[in-house]
C-alpha positions in Angstrom: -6.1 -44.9 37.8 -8.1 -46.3 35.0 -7.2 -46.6 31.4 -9.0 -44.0 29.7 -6.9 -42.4 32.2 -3.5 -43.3 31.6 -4.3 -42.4 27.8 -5.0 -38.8 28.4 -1.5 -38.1 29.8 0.2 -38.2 26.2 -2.9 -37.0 24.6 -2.4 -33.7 26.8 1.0 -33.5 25.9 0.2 -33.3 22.2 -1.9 -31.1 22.8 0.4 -29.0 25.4 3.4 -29.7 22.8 1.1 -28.1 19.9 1.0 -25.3 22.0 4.5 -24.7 22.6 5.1 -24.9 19.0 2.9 -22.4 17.7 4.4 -20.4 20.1 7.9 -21.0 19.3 7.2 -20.4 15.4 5.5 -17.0 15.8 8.4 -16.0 18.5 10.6 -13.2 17.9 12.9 -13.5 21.0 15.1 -10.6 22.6 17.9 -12.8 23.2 19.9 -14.5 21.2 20.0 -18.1 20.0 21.5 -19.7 22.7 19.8 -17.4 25.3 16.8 -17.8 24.1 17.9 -22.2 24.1 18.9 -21.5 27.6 15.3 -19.6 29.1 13.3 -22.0 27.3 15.1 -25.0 28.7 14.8 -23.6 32.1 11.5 -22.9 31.9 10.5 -26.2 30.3 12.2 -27.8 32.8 10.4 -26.1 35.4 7.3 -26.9 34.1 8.4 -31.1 33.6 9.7 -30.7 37.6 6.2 -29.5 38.5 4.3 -32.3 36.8 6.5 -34.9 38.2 6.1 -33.6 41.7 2.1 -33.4 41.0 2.4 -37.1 39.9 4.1 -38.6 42.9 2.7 -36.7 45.2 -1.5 -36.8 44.5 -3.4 -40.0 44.7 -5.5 -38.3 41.7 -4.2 -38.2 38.4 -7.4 -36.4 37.0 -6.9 -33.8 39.2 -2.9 -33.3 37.9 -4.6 -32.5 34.4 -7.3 -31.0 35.8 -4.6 -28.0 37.0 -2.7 -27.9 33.8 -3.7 -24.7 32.9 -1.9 -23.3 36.4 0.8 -25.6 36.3 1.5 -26.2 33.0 0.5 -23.1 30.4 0.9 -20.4 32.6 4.0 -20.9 32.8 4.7 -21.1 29.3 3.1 -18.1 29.1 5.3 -16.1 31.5 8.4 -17.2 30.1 6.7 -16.4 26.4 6.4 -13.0 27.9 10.1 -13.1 29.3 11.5 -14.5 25.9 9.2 -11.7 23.8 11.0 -8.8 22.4 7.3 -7.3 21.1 5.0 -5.5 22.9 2.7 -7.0 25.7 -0.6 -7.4 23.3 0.8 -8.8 20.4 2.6 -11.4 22.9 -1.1 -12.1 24.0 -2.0 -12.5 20.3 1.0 -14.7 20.6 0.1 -17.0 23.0 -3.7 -16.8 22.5 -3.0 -18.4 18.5 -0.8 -21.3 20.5 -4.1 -21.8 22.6 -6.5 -22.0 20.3 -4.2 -24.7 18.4 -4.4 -26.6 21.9 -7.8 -26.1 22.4 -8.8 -27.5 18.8 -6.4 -30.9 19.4 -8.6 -31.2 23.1 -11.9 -31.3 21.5 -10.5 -33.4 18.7 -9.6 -35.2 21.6 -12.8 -35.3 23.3 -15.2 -36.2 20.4 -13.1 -39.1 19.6 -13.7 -40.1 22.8 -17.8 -39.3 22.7 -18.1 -41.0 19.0 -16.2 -44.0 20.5 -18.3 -47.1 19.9 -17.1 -50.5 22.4 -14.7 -50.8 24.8 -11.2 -49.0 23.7 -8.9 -51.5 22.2 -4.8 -51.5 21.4 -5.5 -50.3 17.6 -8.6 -47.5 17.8 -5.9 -46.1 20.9 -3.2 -46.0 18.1 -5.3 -44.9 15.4 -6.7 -41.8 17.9 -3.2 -40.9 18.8 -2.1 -40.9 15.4 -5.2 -38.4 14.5 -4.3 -36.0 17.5 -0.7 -36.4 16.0 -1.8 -35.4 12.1 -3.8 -32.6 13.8 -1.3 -31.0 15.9 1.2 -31.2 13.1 -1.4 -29.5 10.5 -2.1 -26.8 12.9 1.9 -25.9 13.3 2.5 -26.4 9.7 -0.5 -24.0 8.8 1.1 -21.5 11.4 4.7 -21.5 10.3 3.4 -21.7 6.5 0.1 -19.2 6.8 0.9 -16.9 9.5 4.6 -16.5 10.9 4.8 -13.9 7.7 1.9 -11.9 8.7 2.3 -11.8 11.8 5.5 -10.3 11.8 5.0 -7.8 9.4 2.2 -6.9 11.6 4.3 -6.7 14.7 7.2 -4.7 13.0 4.7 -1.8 11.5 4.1 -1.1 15.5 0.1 -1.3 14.9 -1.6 0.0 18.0 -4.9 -2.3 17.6 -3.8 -5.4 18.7 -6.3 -5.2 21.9 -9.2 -5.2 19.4 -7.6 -8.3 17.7 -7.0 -9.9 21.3 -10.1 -9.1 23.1 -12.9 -10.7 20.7 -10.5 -13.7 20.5 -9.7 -14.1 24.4 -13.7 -14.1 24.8 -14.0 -17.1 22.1 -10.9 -18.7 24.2 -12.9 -18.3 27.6 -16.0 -19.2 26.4 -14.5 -22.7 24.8 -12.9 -23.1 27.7 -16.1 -23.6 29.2 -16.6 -26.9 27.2 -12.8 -28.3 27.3 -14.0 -30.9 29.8 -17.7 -31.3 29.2 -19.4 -33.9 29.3 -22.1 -32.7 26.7 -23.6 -34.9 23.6 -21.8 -35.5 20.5 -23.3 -33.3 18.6 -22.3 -30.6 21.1 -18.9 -32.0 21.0 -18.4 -31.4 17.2 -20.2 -28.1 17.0 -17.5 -27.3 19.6 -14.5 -28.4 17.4 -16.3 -26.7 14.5 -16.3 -23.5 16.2 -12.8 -23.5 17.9 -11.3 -24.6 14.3 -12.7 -21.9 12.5 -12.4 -18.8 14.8 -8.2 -20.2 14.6 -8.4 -20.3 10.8 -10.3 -16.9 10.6 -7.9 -15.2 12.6 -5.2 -16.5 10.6 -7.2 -15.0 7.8 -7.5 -11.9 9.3 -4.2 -11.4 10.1 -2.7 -12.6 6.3 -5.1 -10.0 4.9 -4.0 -7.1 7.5 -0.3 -7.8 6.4 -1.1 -8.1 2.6 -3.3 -4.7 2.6 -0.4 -2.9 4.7 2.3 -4.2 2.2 0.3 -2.7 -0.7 0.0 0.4 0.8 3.7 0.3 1.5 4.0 -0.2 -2.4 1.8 2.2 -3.1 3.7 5.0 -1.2 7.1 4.0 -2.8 5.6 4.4 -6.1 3.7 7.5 -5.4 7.3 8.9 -3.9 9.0 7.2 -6.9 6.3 9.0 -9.3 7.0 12.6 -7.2 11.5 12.2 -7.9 10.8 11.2 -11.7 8.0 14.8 -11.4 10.6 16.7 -10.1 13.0 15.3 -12.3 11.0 15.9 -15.0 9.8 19.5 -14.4 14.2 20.0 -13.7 14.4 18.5 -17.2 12.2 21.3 -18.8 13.2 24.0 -16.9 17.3 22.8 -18.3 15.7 22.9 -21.8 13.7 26.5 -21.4 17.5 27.8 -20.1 18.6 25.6 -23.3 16.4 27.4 -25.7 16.8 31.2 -24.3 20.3 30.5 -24.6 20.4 29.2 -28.0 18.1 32.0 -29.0 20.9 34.1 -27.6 24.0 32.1 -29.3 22.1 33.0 -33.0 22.0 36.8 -32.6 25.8 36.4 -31.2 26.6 34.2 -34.2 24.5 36.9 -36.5 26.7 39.8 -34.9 30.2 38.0 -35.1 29.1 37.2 -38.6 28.4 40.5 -39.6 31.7 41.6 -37.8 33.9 39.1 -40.1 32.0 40.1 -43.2 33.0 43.8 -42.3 36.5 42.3 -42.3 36.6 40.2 -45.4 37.2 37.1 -43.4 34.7 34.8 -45.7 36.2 31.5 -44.6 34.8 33.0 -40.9 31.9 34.1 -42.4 31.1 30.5 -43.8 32.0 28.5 -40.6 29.8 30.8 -38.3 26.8 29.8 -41.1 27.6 26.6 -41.0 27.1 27.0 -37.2 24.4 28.8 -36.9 22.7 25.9 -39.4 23.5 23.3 -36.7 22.6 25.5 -34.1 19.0 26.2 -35.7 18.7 22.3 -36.1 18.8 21.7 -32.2 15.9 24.0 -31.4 12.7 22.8 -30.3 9.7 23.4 -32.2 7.4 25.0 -29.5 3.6 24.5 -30.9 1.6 25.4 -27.4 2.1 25.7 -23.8 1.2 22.4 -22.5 4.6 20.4 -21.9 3.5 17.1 -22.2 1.4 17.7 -25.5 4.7 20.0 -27.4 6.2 16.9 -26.4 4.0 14.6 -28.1 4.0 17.6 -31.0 7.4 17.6 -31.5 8.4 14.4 -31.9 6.0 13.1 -34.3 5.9 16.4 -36.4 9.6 16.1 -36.6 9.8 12.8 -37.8 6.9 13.9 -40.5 9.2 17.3 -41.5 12.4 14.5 -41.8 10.2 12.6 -44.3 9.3 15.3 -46.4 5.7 16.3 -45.1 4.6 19.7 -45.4 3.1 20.6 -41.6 0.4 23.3 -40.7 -0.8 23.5 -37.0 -3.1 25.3 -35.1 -2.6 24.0 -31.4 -4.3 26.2 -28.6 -3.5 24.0 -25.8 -2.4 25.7 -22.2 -0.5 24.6 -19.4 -3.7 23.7 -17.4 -6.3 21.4 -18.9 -9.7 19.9 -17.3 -8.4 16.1 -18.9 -6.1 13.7 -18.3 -2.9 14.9 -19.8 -2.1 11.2 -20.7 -5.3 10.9 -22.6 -4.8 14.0 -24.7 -1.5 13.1 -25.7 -2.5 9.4 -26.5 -5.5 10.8 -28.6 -2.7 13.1 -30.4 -0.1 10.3 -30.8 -2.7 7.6 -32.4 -3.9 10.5 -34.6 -0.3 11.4 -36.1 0.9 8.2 -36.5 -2.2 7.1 -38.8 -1.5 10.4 -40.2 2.3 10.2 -40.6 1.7 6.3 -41.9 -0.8 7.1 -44.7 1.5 10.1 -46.1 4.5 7.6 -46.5 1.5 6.2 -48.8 1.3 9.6 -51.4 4.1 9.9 -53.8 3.1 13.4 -54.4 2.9 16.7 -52.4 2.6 15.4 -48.6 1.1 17.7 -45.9 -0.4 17.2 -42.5 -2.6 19.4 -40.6 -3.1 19.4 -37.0 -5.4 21.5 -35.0 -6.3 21.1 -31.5 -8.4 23.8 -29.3 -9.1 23.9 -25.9 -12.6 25.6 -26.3 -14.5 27.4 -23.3 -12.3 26.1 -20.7 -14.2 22.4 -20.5 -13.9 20.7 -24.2 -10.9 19.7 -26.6 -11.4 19.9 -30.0 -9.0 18.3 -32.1 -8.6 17.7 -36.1 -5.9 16.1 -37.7 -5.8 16.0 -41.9 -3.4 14.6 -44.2 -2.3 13.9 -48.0 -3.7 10.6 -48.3 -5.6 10.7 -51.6 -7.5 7.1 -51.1 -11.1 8.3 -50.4 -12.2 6.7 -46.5 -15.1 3.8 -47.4 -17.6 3.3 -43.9 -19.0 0.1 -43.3 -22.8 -0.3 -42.4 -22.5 0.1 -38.8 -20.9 3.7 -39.7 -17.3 3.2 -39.1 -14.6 2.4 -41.4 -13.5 -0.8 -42.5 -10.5 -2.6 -40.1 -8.3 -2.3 -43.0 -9.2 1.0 -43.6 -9.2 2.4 -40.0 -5.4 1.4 -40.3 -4.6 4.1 -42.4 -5.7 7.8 -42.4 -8.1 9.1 -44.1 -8.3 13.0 -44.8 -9.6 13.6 -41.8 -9.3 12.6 -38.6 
């Protein structure tokens, strides 16, 4: 047993230990802690057992590493199947990542030894084992920090294409397989370890993105559902306030009646709180200026505020229920438009008056006008729009 010999036996172990790791981090067991402490020991043990018997008993130690694979890995890969609590393709997933991580420290392995120059010393030993070491750890790290998430998420959302994921990947794992113990140049040696390194870093890419694109679509369905409740909620909200407004309607030919009935009577103290009543009543109704919803909101509010601050209103707003635009954009358009409106009358000491009119004409086109008080005439630049200063308050028209 020679001693390039001797130094493959912990080299194989890194690289069988790098294995077992990426395993164990992308695990989800169906036991518990200390049952799944208790199968892995057994079957690690097992697997130890074996190698030692293989050891003592051959007079060829090449040939003990030659049959790691069958004594060694598949083994690991039955009791990765026993310890698994996810289906059988996304354990080969599993196993197939763990691998590829083994494969990749291998042909690290093997163009150290092909770009070797001399005969191998105490220090370029150490300084190759400490590579394999960095390696190994890099590639556990970048599956515990890169792809344990994913890869979970991916198993828990029950996707049914694993096999498509597996079967390209198994093929790569076969075919590098091929060159785990060739004896080919060293350029063939690093294109190998090129190739091996990438399709693991690609299919951890693969399988971030897969998780991050089914998350957002997660999100995107809680906010559509969340969107659909505040809908309902809304469209509950108007209903309330139509029932609100019938009713009120109602309560001020009540009030009118009982008023009458105490005037009848001579009751004018009745008679005065039933008008003072029927004031506070009148206050609470909303002004109802087309059929859209959304827009009478818009409407309302702002043409409130300009009544509470003295303005004079006109409107002519021919809006319906159903519009070919963006609801959101009309009442933006309307909003901007009052508020430039509503800010240049606080401007005009005199008589203060706003127009509005807004037309939904032959079923495809808004038209909409706003006017107001403000008596400062609207200046345009050169390039035929008004100044910045100017644009920031209304002009007569709008």
């Amino acid at each position: 047993m020679g001693f390039l010999t001797l130094q493959h036996f912990p080299w194989a172990g890194m690289s069988f230990l790098a294995f077992l790791l990426v395993c164990g981090v992308l695990l989800e067991s169906r036991f518990s802690k200390r049952g799944t402490l208790l199968v892995s020991f057994t079957f690690l043990a097992g697997i130890a057992l074996l190698q030692a018997v293989l050891m003592l008993s051959s007079q060829d130690a090449m040939l003990v590493l030659t049959f790691l694979p069958l004594t060694a890995y598949l083994p690991a890969v039955i009791g990765v199947h026993v310890l698994s609590r996810t289906g059988f393709f996304p354990t080969v997933a599993l196993w197939i990542m763990g691998s590829m991580a083994s494969f990749i420290v291998v042909f690290l392995q093997n163009l150290m030894v092909k770009g070797a120059w001399g005969a191998p010393t105490a220090l370029s030993d150490l300084a190759q084992t400490g590579c394999l070491v960095a390696l190994a750890v890099l590639l556990v790290l970048v599956a515990y920090r890169c792809l344990r998430t994913p890869f979970r998420v991916l198993v828990q959302q029950g996707r049914k294409n694993w096999m498509f994921l597996c079967l390209p990947v198994a093929l790569v794992f076969l075919l590098l397989s091929y060159f785990k113990n060739s004896t080919a140049s060293l350029t063939m040696a690093v294109l190998v370890f090129l190739t091996a390194a990438s399709v693991f870093l690609i299919v951890v890419r693969v399988l971030v993105v897969s998780a991050a694109a089914w998350s957002a679509g997660q999100e995107k369905r809680a906010v559509a559902a969340q969107l659909e409740i505040q809908r309902r909620e809304y469209e509950d909200v108007l209903t309330r306030m139509e029932k609100g407004r019938v009713c009120q309607h109602d309560m001020r030919h009540h009030l009118m009646v009982l008023e009458g009935l105490a005037g009848e009577e001579g009751d004018l103290e009745m008679v005065r709180y039933l008008d003072g009543l029927g004031a506070r009543l009148r206050e609470t109704e909303r002004s109802s200026y087309c059929e859209n919803s959304a827009v009478n909101a818009v409407l309302s509010s702002l043409l409130g505020q300009a009544k509470e601050e003295g303005c004079a209103v006109r409107t002519d707003v021919r809006i319906p229920a159903a519009i070919p635009f963006d609801v959101l954009d009309v009442c933006a358009l309307l909003s901007n438009a009052l508020e430039n409106a509503l800010r240049a009358c606080r401007g005009v000491h005199a008589e203060r008056w706003i127009e509005v009119s807004a037309v939904v004409e032959g079923g495809w086109s808004l038209r909409v006008c706003v006017g107001n008080s403000c008596s400062e005439l609207l200046r345009f630049g050169s390039d035929g729009l008004p100044p910045r200063a100017a644009a920031g308050r209304a002009g007569n028209r709008t």
